[in-house]
C-alpha positions in Angstrom: 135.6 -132.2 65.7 136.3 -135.3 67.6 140.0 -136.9 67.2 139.5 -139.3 64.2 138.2 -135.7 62.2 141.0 -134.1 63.4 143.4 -136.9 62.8 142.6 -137.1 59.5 142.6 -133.3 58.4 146.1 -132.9 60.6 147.6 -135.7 58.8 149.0 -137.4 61.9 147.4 -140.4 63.7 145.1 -140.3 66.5 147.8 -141.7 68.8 150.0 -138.7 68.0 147.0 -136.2 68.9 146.3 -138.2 72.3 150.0 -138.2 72.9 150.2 -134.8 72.1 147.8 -134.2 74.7 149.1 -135.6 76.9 152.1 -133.8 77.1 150.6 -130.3 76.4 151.0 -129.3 73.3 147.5 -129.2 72.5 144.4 -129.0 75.0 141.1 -129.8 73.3 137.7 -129.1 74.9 136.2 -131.6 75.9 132.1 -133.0 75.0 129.7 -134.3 77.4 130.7 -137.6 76.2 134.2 -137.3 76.9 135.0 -137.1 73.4 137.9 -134.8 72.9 136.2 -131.7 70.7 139.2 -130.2 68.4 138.7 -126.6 67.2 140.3 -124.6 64.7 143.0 -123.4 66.8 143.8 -126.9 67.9 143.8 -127.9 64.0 146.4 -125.4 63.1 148.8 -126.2 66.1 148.6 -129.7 65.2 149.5 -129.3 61.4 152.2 -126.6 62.9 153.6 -129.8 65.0 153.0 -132.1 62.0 155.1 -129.8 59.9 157.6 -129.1 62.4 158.2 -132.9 63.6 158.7 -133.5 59.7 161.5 -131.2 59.7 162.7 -133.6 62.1 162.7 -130.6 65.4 162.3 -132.3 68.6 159.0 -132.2 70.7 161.0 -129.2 73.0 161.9 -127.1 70.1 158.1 -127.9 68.8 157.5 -126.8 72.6 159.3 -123.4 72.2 158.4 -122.9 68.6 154.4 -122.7 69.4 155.2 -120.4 72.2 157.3 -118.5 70.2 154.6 -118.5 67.8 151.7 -117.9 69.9 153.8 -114.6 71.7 152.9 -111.7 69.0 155.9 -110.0 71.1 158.5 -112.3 70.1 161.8 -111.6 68.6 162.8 -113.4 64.8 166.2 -113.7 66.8 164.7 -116.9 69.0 163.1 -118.6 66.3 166.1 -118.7 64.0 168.2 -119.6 66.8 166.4 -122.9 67.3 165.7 -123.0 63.6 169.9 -122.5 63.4 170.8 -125.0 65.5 168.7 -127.8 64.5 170.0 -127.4 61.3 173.9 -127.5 62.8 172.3 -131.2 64.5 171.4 -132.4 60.8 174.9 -131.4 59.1 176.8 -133.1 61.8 174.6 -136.3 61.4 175.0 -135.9 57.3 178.6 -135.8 58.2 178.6 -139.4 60.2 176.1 -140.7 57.8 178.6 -140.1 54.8 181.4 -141.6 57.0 179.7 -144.4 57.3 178.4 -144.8 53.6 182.4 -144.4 53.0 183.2 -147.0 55.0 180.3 -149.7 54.4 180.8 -149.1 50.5 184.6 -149.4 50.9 184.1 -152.6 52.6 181.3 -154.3 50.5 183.6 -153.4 47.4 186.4 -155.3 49.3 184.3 -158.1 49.6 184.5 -161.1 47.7 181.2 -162.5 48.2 181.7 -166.0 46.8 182.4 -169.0 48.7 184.9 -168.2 50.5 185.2 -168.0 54.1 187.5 -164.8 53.7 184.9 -161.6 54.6 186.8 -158.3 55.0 183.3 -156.9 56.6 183.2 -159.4 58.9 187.3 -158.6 60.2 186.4 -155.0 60.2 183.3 -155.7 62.3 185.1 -157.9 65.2 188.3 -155.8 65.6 
């Protein structure tokens, strides 16, 4: 299937299948044309990467995720390692998220938001 088939039935744009290309992840054939010619294979590694970018895993953990997933020798071990510590990278970034939400909504309540020229956002901001 040519990359606007395959786009559509990965769920991720055409651009993201080129680019994907381009840096390895998947290698279609290729037509007489020129057109890149998607197979099966190269359907289910891109919903794989589709699924796995979603989860918010970066393009070297997708890397070393389809290897892992194409090595029927692999250990569980590897997987949930990576698996493990992207999950450690969202918890810390929940925990400044929070901090932040703590502090914005602590300083919009502060706030007076009439006319005055008095902004406790803006002090907070230039110290």
């Amino acid at each position: 299937m040519i990359v606007g088939q395959a786009a559509k039935q990965s769920g991720l744009p055409a651009k993201t299948l080129r680019y994907y290309e381009e840096i390895g992840l998947v290698e279609p054939q290729r037509l007489e044309n020129g057109y890149r010619d998607y197979d099966d294979e190269d359907l289910a590694r891109l919903k794989f990467l589709g699924r796995a970018r979603s989860l918010g895993f970066s393009i070297d953990d997708c890397r070393t995720l389809l290897s892992l997933c194409d090595d029927e020798q692999r250990s569980s071990r590897d997987v949930k390692a990576i698996a493990s510590a992207h999950l450690q990278r969202i918890e810390q970034k929940i925990a400044e998220l929070e901090t932040m939400k703590n502090v914005l909504a602590r300083l919009v309540k502060s706030c007076h938001g009439d006319e005055r020229p008095q902004c406790p956002i803006l002090d907070e901001l230039t110290r």
